[in-house]
C-alpha positions as CSV (number, residue, x, y, z in Angstrom):
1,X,228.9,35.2,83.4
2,X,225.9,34.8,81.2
3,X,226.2,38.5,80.0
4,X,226.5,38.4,76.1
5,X,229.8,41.0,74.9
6,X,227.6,41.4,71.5
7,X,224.3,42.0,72.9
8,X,226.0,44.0,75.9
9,X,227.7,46.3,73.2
10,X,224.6,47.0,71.4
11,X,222.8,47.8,74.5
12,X,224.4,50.4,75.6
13,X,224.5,51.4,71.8
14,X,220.8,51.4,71.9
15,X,220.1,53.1,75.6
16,X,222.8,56.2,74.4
17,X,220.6,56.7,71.3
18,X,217.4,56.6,72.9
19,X,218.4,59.1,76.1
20,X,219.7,61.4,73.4
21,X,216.8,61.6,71.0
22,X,214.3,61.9,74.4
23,X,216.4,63.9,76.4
24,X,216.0,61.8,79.0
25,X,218.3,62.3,82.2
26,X,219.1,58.9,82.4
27,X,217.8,54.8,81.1
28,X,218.0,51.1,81.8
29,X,218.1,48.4,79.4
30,X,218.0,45.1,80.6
31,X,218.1,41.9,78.5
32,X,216.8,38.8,79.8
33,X,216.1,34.8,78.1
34,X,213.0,34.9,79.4
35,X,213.1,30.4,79.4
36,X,216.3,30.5,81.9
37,X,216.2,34.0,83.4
38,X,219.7,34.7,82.1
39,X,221.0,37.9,82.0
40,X,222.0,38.9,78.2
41,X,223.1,42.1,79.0
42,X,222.4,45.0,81.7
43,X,223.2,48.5,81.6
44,X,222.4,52.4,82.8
45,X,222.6,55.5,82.0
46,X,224.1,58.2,83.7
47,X,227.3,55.5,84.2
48,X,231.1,56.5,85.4
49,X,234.7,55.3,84.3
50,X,235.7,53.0,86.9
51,X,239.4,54.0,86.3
52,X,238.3,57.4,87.3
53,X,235.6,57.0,90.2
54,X,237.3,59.5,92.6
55,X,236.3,61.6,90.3
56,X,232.8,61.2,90.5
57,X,230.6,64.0,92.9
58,X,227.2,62.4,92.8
59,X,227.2,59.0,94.5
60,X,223.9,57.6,93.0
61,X,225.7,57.0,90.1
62,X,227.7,53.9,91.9
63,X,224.4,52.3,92.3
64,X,222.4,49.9,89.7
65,X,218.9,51.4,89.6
66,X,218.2,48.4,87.4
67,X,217.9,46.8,90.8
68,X,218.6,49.1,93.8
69,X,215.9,51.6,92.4
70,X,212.1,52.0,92.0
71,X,210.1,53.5,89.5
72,X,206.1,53.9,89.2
73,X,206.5,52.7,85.7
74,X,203.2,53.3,84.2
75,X,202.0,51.7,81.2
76,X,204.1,48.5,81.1
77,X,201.9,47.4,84.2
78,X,198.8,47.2,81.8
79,X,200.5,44.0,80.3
80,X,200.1,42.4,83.5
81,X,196.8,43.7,84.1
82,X,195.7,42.4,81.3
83,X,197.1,38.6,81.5
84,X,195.7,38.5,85.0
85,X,192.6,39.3,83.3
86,X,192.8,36.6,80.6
87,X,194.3,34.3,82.8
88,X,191.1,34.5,85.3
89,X,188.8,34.5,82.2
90,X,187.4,38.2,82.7
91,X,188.0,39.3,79.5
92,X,189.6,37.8,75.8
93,X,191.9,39.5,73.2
94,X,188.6,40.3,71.2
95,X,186.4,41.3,74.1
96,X,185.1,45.1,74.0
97,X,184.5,47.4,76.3
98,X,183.3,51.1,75.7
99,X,185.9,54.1,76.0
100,X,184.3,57.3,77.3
101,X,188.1,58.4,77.8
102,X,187.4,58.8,81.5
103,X,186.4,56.4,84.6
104,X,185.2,58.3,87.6
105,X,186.0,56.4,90.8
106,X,183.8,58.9,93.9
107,X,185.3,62.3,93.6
108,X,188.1,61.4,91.3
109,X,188.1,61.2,87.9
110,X,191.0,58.8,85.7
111,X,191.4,59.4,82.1
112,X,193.5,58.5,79.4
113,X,197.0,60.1,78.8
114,X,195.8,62.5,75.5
115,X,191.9,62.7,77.3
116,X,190.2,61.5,74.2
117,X,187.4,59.1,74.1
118,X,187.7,56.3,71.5
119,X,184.6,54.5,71.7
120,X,183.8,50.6,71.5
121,X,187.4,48.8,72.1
122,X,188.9,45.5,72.0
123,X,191.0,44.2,75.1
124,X,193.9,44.3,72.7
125,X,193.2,48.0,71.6
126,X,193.6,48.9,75.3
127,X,197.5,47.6,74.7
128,X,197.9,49.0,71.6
129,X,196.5,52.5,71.9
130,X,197.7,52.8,75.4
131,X,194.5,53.5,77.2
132,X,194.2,54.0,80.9
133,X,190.5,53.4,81.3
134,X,190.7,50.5,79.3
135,X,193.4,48.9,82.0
136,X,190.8,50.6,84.9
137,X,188.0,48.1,83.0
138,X,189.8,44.9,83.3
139,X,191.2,45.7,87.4
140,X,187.4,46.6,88.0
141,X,186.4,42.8,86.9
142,X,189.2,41.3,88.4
143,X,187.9,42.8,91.8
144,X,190.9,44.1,94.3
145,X,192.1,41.1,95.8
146,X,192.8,39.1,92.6
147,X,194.7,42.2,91.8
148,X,197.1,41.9,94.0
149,X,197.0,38.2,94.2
150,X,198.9,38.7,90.2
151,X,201.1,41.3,91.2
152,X,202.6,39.5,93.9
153,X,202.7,36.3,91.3
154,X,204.5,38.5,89.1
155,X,207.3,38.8,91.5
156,X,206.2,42.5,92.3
157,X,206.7,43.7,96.1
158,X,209.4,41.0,96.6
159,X,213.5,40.7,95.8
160,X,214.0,38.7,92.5
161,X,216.5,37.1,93.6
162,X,219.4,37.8,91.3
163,X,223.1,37.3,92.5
164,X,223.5,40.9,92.6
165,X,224.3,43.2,95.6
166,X,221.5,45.6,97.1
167,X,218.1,44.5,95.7
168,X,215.5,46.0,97.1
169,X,211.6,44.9,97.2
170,X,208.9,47.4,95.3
171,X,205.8,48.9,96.8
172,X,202.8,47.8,96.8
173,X,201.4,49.8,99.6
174,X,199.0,51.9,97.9
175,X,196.4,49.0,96.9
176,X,197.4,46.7,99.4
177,X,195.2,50.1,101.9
178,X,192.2,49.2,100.2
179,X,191.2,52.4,98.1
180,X,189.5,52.2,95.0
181,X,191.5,54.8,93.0
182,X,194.6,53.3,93.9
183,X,193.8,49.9,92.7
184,X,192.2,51.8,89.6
185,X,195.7,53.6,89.6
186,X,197.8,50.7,89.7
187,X,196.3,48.9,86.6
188,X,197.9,51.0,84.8
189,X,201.2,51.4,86.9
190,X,201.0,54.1,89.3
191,X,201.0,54.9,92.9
192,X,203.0,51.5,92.7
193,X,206.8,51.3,92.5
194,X,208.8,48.2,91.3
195,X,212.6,47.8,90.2
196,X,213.1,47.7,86.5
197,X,214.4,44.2,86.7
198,X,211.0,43.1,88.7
199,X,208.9,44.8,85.3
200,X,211.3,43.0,82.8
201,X,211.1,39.8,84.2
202,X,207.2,39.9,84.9
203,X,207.0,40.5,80.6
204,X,209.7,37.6,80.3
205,X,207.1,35.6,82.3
206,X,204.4,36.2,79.9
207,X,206.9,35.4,77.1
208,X,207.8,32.2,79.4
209,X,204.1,31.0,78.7
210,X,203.5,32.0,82.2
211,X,206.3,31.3,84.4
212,X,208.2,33.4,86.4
213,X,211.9,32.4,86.5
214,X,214.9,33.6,89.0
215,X,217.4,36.1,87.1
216,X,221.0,35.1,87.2
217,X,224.2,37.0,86.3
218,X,226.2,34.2,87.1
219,X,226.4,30.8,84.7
220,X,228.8,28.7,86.9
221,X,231.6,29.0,89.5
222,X,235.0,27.3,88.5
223,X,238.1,26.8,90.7
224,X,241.6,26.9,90.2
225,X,242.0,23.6,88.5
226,X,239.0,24.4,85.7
227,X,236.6,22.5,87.5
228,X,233.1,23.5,88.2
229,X,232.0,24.5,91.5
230,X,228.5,25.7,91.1
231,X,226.1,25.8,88.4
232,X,223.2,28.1,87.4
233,X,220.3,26.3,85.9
């Protein structure tokens, strides 16, 4: 397996600490080598002992929402927004754009998560400060079909491919119907649902200088004799 025991530990470690201190009802953490696609370490949150399954009453705990659930995800997405943007020359890091903290697409009216207007902005403000209209800006230059042309580059809207049972694909209905709020939506990720695993290895991609690898759970494959069968890489 490529699964790390140290990093696997601390993972979980991590992902107890964080639901606690947020009260959240439940968290993924997924490690990934964003060169290779391995998988360093993969876990959730609620879990079950496997030594006492029977015991469990809610059957959606058996699953792995790392990869047999989707989430609208929010403001991860504007990472990708934004290197679609750079990558098709639209905007820079240094670029500016002015922040009235909202965008008003016909009779709807998108604005930042606190509804404050921040003025003249760099491209990396918008990351940094977390701001919706910013995200709205670059999708708008980008135009609707490049939009989705990145998404789907991303891997989003399509299995992964890991060696794991019970993937499922995303959604990328809502701006693939052709409405302008929903494309403004999805910059900064929602109205669009994608499996953790699809979001981690879309931000491994960018780490990856732009390629998207295939996640693996599964180094190589010996047989009884110690001799390798099949090989991941």
């Amino acid at each position: 397996m490529t699964v790390d025991y140290n990093i696997q530990v601390k993972a979980r470690e991590v992902l107890e600490k964080s639901k606690e201190k947020w009260n959240a009802p439940s968290g993924i953490v997924i490690v990934i080598e964003p060169s290779t696609g391995r998988i360093l370490a993969m876990d959730a949150l609620p879990a079950y002992n496997p030594n006492e399954f029977n015991k469990e009453k809610h059957l959606a705990v058996f699953q792995n929402p790392a990869v047999e659930s989707i989430f609208e995800l929010g403001s991860v997405m504007k990472t990708v927004t934004m290197a679609a943007g750079i990558e098709e020359k639209k905007v820079t890091p240094e670029a500016t754009y002015t922040d009235y903290g909202v965008v008003k697409i016909l009779d709807r009216e998108i604005r930042n998560f606190d509804g404050k207007a921040r003025g003249v902005q760099t491209m990396s403000q918008v990351l940094e400060k977390s701001l919706n209209t910013g995200a709205v800006y670059v999708a708008r230059l980008l135009g609707r079909e490049k939009q989705i042309e990145y998404f789907k580059n991303f891997g989003f809207g399509e299995k992964a491919g890991i060696d794991l049972p019970g993937e499922i694909l995303g959604d990328l209905a809502n701006i693939e119907k052709g409405y302008d709020v929903e494309s403004a939506t999805a910059s900064f990720g929602q109205g669009i649902a994608v499996t953790p695993l699809q979001m981690a290895m879309a931000v491994a991609a960018i780490a990856n200088n732009g390629k998207l690898m295939r996640p693996y759970l599964v180094e190589e494959v010996r047989d009884e004799a110690g001799n390798v069968t099949m090989k991941n890489e």
